[in-house]
C-alpha positions as CSV (number, residue, x, y, z in Angstrom):
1,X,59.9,91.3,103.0
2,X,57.7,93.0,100.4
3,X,55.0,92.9,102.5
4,X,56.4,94.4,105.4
5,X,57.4,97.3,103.6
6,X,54.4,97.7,101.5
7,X,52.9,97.8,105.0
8,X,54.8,100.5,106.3
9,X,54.2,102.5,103.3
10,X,50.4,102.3,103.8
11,X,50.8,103.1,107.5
12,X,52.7,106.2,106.7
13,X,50.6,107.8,103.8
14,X,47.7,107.0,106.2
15,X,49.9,108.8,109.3
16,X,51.4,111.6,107.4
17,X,48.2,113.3,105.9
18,X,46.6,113.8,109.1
19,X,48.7,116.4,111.0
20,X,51.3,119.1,110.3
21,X,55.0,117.8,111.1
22,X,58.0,119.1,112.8
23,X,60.5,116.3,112.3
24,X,62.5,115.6,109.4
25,X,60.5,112.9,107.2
26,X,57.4,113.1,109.6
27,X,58.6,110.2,112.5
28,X,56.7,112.9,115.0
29,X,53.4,111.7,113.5
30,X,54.2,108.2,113.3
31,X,55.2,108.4,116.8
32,X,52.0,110.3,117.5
33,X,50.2,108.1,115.8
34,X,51.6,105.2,118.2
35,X,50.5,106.8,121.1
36,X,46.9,107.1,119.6
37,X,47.3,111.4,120.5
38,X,48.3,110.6,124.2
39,X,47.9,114.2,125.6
40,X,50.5,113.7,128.4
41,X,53.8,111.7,128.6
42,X,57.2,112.0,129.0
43,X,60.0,112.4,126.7
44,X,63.8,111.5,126.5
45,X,65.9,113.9,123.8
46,X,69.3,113.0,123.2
47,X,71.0,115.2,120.8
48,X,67.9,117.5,120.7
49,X,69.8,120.1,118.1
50,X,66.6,122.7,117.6
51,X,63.3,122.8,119.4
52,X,61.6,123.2,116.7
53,X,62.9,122.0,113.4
54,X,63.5,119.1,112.3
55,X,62.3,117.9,116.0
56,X,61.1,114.6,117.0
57,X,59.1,115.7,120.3
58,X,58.2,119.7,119.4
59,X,54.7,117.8,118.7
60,X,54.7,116.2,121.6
61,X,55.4,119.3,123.3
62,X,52.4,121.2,122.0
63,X,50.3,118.3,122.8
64,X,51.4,118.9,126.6
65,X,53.9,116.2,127.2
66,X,57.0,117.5,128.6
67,X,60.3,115.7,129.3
68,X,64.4,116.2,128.8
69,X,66.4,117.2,126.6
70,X,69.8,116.7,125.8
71,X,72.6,118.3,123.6
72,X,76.0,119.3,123.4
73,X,76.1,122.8,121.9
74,X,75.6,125.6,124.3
75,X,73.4,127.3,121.7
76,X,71.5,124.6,120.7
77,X,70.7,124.6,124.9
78,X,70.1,128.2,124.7
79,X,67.0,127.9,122.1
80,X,65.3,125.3,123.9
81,X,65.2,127.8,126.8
82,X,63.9,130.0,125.1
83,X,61.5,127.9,123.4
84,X,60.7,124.9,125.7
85,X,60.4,126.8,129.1
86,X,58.1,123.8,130.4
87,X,61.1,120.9,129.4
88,X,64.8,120.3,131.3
89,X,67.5,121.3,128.9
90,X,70.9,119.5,129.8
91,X,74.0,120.7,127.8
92,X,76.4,117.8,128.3
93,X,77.9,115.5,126.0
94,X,76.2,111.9,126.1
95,X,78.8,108.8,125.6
96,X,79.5,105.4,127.5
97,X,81.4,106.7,130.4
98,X,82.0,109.5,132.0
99,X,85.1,110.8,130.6
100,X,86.4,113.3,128.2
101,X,87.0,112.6,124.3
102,X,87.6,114.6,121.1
103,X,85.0,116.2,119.4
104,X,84.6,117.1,115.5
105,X,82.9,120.7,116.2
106,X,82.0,122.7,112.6
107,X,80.3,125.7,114.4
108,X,77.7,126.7,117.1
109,X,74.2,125.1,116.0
110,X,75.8,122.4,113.1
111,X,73.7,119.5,112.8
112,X,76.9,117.4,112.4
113,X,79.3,118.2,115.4
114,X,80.1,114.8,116.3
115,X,82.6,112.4,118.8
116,X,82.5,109.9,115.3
117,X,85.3,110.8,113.2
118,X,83.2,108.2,110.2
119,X,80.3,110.4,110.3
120,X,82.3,113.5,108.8
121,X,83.9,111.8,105.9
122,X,85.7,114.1,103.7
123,X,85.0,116.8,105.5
124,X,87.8,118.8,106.8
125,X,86.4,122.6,108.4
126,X,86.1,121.4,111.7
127,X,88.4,121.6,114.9
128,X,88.9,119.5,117.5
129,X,87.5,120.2,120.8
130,X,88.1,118.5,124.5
131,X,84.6,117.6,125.8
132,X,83.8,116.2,129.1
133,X,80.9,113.2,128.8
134,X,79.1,111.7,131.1
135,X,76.9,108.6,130.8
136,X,73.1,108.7,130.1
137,X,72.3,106.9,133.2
138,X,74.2,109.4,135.1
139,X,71.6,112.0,134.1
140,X,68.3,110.4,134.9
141,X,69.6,109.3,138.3
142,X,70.5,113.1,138.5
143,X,66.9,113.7,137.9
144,X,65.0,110.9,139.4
145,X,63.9,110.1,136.0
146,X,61.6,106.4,136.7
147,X,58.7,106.5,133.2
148,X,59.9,107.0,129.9
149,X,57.3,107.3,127.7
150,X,59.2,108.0,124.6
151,X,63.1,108.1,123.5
152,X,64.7,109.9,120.7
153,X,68.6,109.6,120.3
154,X,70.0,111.1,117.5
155,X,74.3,111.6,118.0
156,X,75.8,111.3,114.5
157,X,77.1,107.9,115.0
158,X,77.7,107.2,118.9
159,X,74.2,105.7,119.2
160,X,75.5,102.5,119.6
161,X,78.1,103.5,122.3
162,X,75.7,105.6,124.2
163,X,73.0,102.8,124.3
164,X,75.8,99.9,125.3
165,X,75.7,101.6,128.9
166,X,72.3,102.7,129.1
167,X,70.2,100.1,131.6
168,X,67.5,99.9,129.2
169,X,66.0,96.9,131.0
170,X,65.5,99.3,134.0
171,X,64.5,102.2,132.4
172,X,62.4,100.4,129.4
173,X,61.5,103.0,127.4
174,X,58.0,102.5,125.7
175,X,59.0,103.7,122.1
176,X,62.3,104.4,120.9
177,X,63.8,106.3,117.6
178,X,67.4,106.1,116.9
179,X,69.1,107.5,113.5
180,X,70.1,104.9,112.0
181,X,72.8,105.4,109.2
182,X,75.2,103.3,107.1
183,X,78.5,104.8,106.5
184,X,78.7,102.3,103.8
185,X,76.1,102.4,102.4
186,X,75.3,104.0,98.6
187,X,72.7,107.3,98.4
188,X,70.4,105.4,96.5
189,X,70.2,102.7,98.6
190,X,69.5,105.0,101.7
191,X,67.3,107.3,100.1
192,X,65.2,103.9,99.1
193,X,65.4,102.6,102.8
194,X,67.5,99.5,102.3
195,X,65.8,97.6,104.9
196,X,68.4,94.6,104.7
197,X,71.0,96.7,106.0
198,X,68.9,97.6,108.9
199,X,68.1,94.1,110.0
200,X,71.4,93.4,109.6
201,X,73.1,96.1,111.7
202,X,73.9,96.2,115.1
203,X,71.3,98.8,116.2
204,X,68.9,96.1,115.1
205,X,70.1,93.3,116.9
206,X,70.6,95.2,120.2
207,X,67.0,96.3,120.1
208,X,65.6,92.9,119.4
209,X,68.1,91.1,122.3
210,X,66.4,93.6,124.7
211,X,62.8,92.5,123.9
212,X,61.7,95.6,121.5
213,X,59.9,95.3,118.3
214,X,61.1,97.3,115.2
215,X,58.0,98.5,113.8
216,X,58.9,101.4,111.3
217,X,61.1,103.9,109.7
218,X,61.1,107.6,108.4
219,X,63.8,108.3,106.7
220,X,66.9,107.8,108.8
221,X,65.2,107.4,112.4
222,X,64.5,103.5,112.9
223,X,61.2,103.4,115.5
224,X,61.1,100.1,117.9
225,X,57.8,99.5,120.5
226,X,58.6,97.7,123.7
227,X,57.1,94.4,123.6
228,X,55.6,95.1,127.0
229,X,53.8,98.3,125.5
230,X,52.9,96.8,122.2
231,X,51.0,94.0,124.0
């Protein structure tokens, strides 16, 4: 186990001082760095948040690839118009079915608004909100959507739900990055990547059962390579 993430460690320093970054923790470059600088592809953003900031695929984007993306805050939407004229920007609420469900909404642009009541802990200045969903399946058949190059999903918790009625043996994504976070788990042990919990979670296993190889981290985005891509 020591190996594997001294490993990882090298991979990243040798990644991260390369290019300049636009994710939180650098999984852009790593990402990058799997596609050896592909100059064209297509991307799949679920829970987008900002175009730029603290964004996955904004790299990506300035590199020429061009894809989806996905959030449920009107604003949020509204920026990556504004921003990412060459991309389709979807405000709809991701889940397994489509439906409608309560949402824990803080304010317009929050980072945290969330269908997860465990992901806001303590926190009490939110309100909830009806919100129609609709399944992540429901989308790409809306948009002919065949290649997926790369997919980022990052929904405060529902991961697991979204990903449980996505046909991800038909749609195969080549790379994927999912937050991964323990609501259990101590900050020390997350801020020192804990990589016991992660190969012991469910997110892990459902990767692995669908023939995908977990092969890094930045901080809380877990990053597995289709076994089909990797070879």
């Amino acid at each position: 186990m020591s190996k594997l993430i001294d490993k990882l460690s090298i991979l990243k320093k040798k990644v991260y001082s390369q290019k300049k970054s636009y994710s939180f923790g650098g999984c852009d470059l790593l990402i990058d760095y799997i596609f050896k600088s592909k100059k064209n592809g297509f991307y799949l953003d679920v829970g987008c948040q900002h175009p730029v900031s603290n964004n996955n695929t904004y790299l990506l984007y300035r590199r020429g690839w061009s894809g989806i993306n996905i959030d449920l805050d009107p604003k949020n939407i509204r920026l990556f118009d504004l921003e990412r004229s060459n991309d389709t920007n979807i405000c709809k609420c991701i889940s397994s079915d489509n439906s409608e469900k309560e949402l824990y909404f803080f304010h317009p642009g929050s980072p945290i608004n969330s269908l997860e009541r465990k992901t806001i802990k303590n926190k009490s200045n939110f309100i909830l909100k009806k919100i129609k969903t609709i399944t992540l399946n429901s989308i790409l058949e809306e948009h002919k959507i065949r290649d997926i190059d790369y997919f980022n999903l990052d929904v405060e918790g529902h991961e697991l739900d979204i990903l449980k009625n996505f046909d991800i043996k038909n749609y195969k994504p080549r790379v994927i990055s999912v937050e991964f976070i323990d609501y259990q788990m101590k900050e020390l042990e997350f801020i020192n990547n804990n990589i016991n919990r992660v190969l012991q979670s469910d997110l892990y296993r459902y990767f692995i059962s669908n023939d995908y190889h977990f092969v890094n981290w930045s901080h809380a985005d877990l990053i597995f390579v289709h076994k089909d891509f990797r070879n």
